[in-house]
C-alpha positions in Angstrom: -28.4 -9.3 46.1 -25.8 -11.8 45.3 -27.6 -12.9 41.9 -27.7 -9.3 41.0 -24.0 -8.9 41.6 -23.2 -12.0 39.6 -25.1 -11.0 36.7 -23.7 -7.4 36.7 -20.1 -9.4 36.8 -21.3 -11.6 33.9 -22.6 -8.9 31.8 -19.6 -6.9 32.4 -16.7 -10.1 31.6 -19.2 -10.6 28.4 -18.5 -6.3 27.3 -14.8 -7.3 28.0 -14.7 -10.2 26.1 -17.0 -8.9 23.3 -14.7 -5.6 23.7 -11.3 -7.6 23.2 -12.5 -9.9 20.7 -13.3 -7.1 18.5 -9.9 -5.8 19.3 -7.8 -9.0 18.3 -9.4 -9.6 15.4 -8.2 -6.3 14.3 -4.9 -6.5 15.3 -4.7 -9.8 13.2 -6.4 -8.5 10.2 -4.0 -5.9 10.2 -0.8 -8.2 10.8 -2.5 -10.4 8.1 -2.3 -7.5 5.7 1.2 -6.6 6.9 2.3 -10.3 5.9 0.6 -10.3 2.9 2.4 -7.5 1.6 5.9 -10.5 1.4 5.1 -12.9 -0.9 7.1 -14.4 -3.5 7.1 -16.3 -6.5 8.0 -20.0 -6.9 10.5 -20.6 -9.6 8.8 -24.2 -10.8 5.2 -21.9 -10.8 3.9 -18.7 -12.9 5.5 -15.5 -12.5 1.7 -14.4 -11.0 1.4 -17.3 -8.2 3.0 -16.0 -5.5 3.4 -17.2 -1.7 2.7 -15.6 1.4 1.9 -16.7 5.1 -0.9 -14.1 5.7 -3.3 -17.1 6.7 -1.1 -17.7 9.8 -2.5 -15.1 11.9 -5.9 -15.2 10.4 -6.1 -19.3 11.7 -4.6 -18.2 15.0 -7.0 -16.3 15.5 -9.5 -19.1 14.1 -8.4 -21.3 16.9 -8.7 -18.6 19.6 -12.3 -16.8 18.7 -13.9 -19.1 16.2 -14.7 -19.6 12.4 -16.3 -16.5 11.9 -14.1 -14.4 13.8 -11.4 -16.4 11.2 -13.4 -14.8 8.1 -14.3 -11.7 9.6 -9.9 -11.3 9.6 -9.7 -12.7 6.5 -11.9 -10.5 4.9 -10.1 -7.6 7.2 -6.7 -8.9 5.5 -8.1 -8.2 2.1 -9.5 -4.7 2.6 -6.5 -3.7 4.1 -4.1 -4.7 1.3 -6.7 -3.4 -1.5 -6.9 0.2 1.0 -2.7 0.2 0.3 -2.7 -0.4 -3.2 -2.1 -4.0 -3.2 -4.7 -5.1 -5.7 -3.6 -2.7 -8.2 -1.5 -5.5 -9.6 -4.5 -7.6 -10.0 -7.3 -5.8 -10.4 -8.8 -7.1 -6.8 -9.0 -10.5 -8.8 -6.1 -11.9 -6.6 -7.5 -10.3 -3.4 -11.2 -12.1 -4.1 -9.1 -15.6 -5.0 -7.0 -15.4 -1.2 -10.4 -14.2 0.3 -12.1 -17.3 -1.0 -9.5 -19.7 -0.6 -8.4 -18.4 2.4 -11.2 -19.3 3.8 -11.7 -22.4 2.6 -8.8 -23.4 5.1 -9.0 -21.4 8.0 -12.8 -21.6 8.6 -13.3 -25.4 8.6 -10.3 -25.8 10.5 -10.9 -23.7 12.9 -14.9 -24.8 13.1 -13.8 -28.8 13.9 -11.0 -26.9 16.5 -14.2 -25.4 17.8 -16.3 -28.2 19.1 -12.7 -30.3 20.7 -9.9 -28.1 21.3 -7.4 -30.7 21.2 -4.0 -30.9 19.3 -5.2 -33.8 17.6 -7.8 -31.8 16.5 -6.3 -28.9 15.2 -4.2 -31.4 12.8 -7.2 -32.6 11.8 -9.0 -29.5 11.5 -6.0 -28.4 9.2 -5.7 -31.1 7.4 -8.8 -30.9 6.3 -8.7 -27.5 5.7 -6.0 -28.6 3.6 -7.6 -30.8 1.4 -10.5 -28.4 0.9 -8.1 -25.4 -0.1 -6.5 -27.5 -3.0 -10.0 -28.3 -4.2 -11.6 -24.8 -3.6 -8.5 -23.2 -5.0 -8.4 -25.6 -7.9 -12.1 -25.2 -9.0 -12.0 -21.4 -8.5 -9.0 -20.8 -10.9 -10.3 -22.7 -14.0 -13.6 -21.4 -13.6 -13.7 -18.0 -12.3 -10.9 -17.3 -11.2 -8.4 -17.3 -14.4 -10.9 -16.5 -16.8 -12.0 -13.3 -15.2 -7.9 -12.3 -15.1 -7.9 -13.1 -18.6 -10.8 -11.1 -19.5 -9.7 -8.3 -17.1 -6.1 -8.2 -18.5 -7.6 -8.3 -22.2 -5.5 -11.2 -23.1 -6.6 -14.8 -24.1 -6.7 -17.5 -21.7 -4.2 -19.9 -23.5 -1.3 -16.8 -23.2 -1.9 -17.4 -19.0 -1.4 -21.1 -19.8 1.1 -20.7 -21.7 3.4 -18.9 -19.0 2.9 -22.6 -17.4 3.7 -24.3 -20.3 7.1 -22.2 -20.3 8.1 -23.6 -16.9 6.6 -27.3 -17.0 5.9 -29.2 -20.1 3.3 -30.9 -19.2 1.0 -27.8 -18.4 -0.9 -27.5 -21.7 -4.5 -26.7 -21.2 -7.2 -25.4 -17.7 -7.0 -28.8 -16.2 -2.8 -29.4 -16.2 -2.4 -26.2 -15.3 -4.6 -26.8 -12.5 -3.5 -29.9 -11.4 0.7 -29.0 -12.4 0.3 -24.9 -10.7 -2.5 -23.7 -9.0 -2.9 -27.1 -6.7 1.0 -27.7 -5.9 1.0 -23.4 -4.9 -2.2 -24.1 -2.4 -1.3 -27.4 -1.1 2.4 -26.1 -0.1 0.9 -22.7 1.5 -1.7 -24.8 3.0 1.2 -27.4 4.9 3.3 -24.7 5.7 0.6 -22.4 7.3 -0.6 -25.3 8.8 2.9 -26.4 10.5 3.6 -22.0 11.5 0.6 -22.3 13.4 0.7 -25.5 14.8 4.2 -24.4 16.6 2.9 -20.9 17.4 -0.4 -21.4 19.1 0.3 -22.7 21.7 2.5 -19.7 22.9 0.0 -16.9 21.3 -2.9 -18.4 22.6 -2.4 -16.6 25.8 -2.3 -13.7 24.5 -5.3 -14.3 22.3 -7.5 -15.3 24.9 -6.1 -12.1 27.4 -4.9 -14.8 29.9 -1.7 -14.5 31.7 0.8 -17.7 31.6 
């Protein structure tokens, strides 16, 4: 009788879990959305880089209900902005590029956060994340990302380098503008998403995981 009980109680904490994980998530995709809706340009970057802190809630909730839960808010974040009108601007190619390298720093963080939840882990976890999100971010521009806004925009691809050139001399081809824009934008959204979290978890994760402090 006492087995039975304990696996109805089991089956019923797993519904509730199940129930509220499904719940957080959307509450941060949305909030990710809602964020992603203030960004801003850099003035020593292109007009068309701007940055936001919509990863924040998407690697809290990384840290809280996993790697996939991280992409499932990611890719939440990005529907939700397009749903509004927010990839009018870009044609969706801007919402694809902060899907991909969105991910590419929330989900390995929050995978190595996964199997040690330590703070030293989570810096690691981020800072690898880090690492990974200049390289994605860097790769996807001069390959697919860039060239399909070139293409989608009708103009050529030296006219988008050029708007680099205009700000820093030293951008004159894909791999200066690379290395001089699109890899200085990610690695300073990257350290500063990294540090928001890193002082917020700790008092959201809580709330996250439906305990009481």
């Amino acid at each position: 009788m006492a087995t039975q009980t304990q696996a109805t109680t089991l089956k019923k904490t797993a519904k509730l879990t199940s129930t509220r994980s499904i719940a957080v998530i959307g509450i941060l995709g949305a909030l990710s959305a809602v964020v992603m809706a203030f960004e801003f340009p850099l003035p020593f970057l292109p007009a068309f880089y701007k940055l936001d802190f919509s990863e924040v809630p998407v690697l809290l909730g990384g840290f809280a209900l996993g790697p996939a839960a991280a992409a499932v808010i990611e890719a939440m974040k990005v529907i939700l902005h397009m749903l509004i009108g927010g990839g009018s601007q870009t044609a969706g190619i801007g919402e694809l590029a902060n899907f991909i390298i969105g991910c590419s720093l929330v989900v390995p963080a929050a995978l190595i956060y996964r199997y040690h939840k330590a703070r030293k882990t989570a810096v690691v976890g981020m800072g690898v994340g880090t690492v990974l999100m200049a390289v994605v971010g860097g790769l996807m521009n001069a390959f697919l990302l860039l060239p399909i806004y070139a293409a989608a925009f009708h103009m050529p691809l030296n006219a988008i380098i050029g708007m680099g050139t205009k700000i820093n001399a030293s951008i004159n081809n894909m791999t200066t503008f690379v290395l001089f824009a699109t890899t200085p934008l990610n690695l300073i959204k990257a350290v500063l998403v990294s540090i928001i979290t890193f002082a917020l978890y700790k008092y959201v994760s809580p709330v996250l995981h439906g305990r009481r402090r």
